[in-house]
C-alpha positions, 0 to 999 in steps of 0.5 A: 120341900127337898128338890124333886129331881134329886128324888126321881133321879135316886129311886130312878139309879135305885133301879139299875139292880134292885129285884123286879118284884112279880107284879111289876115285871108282869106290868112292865110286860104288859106295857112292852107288848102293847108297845109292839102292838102299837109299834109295828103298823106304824112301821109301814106309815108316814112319818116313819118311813119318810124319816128312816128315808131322811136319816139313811145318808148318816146312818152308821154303826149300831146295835140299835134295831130299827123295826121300820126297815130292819138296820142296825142304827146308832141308838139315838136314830132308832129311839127317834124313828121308833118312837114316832112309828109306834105312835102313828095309829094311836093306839099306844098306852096312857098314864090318866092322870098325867095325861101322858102316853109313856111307853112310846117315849120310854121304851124305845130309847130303853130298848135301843140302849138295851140292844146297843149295850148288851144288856138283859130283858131284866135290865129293858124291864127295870129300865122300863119301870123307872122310866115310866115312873119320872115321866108319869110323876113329872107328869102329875107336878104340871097337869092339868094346865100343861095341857092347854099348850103343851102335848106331854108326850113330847115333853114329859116324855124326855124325861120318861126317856131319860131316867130309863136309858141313865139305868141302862148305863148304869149311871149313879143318882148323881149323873141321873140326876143331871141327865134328868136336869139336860133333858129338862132343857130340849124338851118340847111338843105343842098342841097346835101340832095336833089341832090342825092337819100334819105329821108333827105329832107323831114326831113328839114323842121320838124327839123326847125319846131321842132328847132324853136318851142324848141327855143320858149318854151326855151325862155319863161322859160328866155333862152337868145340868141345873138340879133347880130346873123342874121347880126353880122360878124360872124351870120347867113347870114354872114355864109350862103350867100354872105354878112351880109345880104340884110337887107334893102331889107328884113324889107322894107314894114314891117307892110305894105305889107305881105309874105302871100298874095303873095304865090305860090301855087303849080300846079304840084306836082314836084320841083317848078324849073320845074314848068316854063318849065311844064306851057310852054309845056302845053301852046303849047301843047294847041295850037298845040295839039300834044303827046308824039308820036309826039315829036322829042325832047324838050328843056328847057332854065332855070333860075339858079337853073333849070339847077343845081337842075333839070336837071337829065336825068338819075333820077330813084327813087322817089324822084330823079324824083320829080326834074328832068325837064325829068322826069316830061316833059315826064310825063306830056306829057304821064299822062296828069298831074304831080300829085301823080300818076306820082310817083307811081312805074309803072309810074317811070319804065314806058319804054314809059316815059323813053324814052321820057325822052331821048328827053328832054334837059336843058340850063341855059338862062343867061337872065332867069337867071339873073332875077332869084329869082324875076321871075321864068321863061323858054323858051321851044323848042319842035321840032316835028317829022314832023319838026316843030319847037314850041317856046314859053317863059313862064314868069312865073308859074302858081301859082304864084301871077302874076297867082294865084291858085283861091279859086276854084282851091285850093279847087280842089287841096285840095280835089283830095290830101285829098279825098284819104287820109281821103274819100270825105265825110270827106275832105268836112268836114274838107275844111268847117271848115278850111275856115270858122270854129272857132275851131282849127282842130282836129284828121282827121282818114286818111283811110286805104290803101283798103278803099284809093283805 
């Protein structure tokens, strides 16, 4: 077949001028908001803030905003640090089937390239829509035994980074194609990273945000790379997956049909592997109206990764709690919701949630399982104390494209993770000109915490 990465690097340069059809700039749109919604209370947290700290002493000149502390930095700086705070919450996009959250590796090496160079909020939303389309499409060659040591945000996200800051500069097929080849190279991001305690996940996607944009501007100036290195015997999915690579399967519909129309957008801001368990208890709870005081004990059958990634009933810290299914299951039931307030340090040590989380247990469903990447289902048991027994299969997550986040929902979404951050008046303000304004973004002064609160 002809050679993968000569194919996403030509429809990737195709985009440097080519219209930007309606619905897909509404998409790319949609895409960027959620960005800054996800972005912006990520900017007051670690490991942003430590890394703007660490990185103080080299900053130079720049162009590039970075929205944790307002400078104006080199490009490559504020890709990394923005990268990692929009990240933080867990509240940013995902391409299912690829198992990959594209917009915090595309966009903010996308923007900051945009800002350095003075281009257009046309050229960031072109640049946007190939970016994604590499990352998700590499994404698909590899899934889903990538996913068993590799986090593909990290990875596939050097790629996503690359493609979108080559169109930026405008480079032709051929530099793209090897700005994609030396990406392909300081690629990197294990799971381990996320299994255990730490900050490091985070990091994943502002390194591949970085990486991908010093690939791009190293090609521009003529650095070459191996054009075999996706597919080749020794190459990226030969050293990350099962095989050299679902090719067939990740090129079919190119030009055609596009990875942005189709995201997720997330409900909850959790592990997207929990998501499925959550929506089936929350559609029981609808119908049966039951609490937390009226729980005996919650089951959760899952797909692969629910059970290997979430299943933490002893989770403590933050970030532990962010993937564990008990967790969460027993902060929906107590808070009502798993938003940035489930995470807060009163609710983490809250003993009525621990002890909800006692009730809560997860299985692997081998037929859940084997239709897993494609769908991301669960099957929910809550047995309560009076002895009935609730069941309910939930086919897939709310967010999905089978269940979409409307424009309404999204701007709801927006506005309660941005209104903190930056004050209503403001996240009103900066919604009107993601959607709808002809100008790139700019500086966004996020508030301080007594104003926050």
């Amino acid at each position: 077949m002809p050679n993968p990465l000569i194919r996403l690097a030509g429809h990737a340069a195709d985009w440097r001028g080519r219209p930007l059809p309606a619905d897909l700039e509404h998409h790319a749109r949609r895409a960027l908001l959620d960005w800054f919604a996800s972005l912006l209370p990520g900017c007051s947290r670690a490991p942003a803030t430590l890394l703007a700290a660490a990185l103080a002493p080299e900053r130079g000149a720049g162009k590039a905003i970075c929205y944790v502390d307002g400078g104006r930095v080199p490009l490559r700086q504020a890709a990394l640090i923005n990268g990692t705070a929009s990240h933080t919450v867990e509240f940013d996009d995902i391409h299912r089937d690829a198992g990959y959250h594209p917009s915090v590796a595309t966009i903010p090496p996308a923007l900051a390239a945009a800002q350095s160079s003075g281009a257009s909020m046309q050229d960031l939303l072109r640049a946007i829509v190939a970016g994604y389309e590499v990352g998700c499409r590499i994404g698909l060659a590899v899934q889903p035994s990538h996913y068993r040591f590799w986090h593909t945000t990290g990875t596939v996200g050097t790629f996503g980074s690359a493609a979108a800051v080559a169109v930026i500069l405008g480079l032709d097929a051929a530099r793209t194609a090897h700005a994609l080849a030396t990406a392909a190279t300081m690629a990197g991001g294990l799971q381990q990273a996320f299994r255990g305690d730490g900050m490091s996940k985070p990091l994943h996607p502002g390194h591949a945000a970085e990486a991908g944009a010093l690939a791009a501007m190293a090609a521009a100036q003529g650095v070459t790379g191996a054009l075999d290195v996706l597919d080749g015997p020794a190459g990226f999915a030969a050293a990350t997956s099962e095989d050299t690579g679902k090719w067939d399967k990740a090129l079919d519909g190119l030009g055609k049909r596009y990875a942005i129309a189709a995201m997720t957008f997330k409900n909850h801001g959790c592990c997207g592997h929990v998501f499925a368990g959550l929506d089936g208890i929350e559609a029981l709870r609808t119908t049966r109206r039951f609490g937390p005081g009226d729980v005996a004990a919650i089951h959760i059958g899952g797909y692969g990764p629910t059970k290997t990634v979430c299943d933490r009933p002893e989770a403590r810290t933050e970030q532990d709690c962010r993937f564990s299914m008990q967790y969460c299951a027993a902060a929906l039931l107590h808070l009502g919701g798993v938003r940035l307030a489930a995470f807060e340090p009163a609710q983490l040590a809250d003993p009525a949630i621990r002890a909800t989380m006692a009730k809560v247990t997860v299985s692997l469903d081998p037929e859940l399982a084997d239709a897993y990447p494609a769908r991301r289902a669960a099957r929910v048991r809550v047995t309560l104390r009076n002895g009935s027994v609730l069941e309910h299969l939930q086919p897939t997550r709310k967010g999905d494209p089978e269940m979409p986040l409307s424009d309404a929902d999204l701007s709801a979404k927006f506005h309660e993770l941005a209104g903190p951050a930056i004050g209503a008046g403001a996240a009103a303000r900066l919604e009107e000109a993601l959607l709808r304004g002809d100008v790139l973004p700019g500086h966004v002064p996020l508030l301080a915490p007594a104003q926050a609160a």
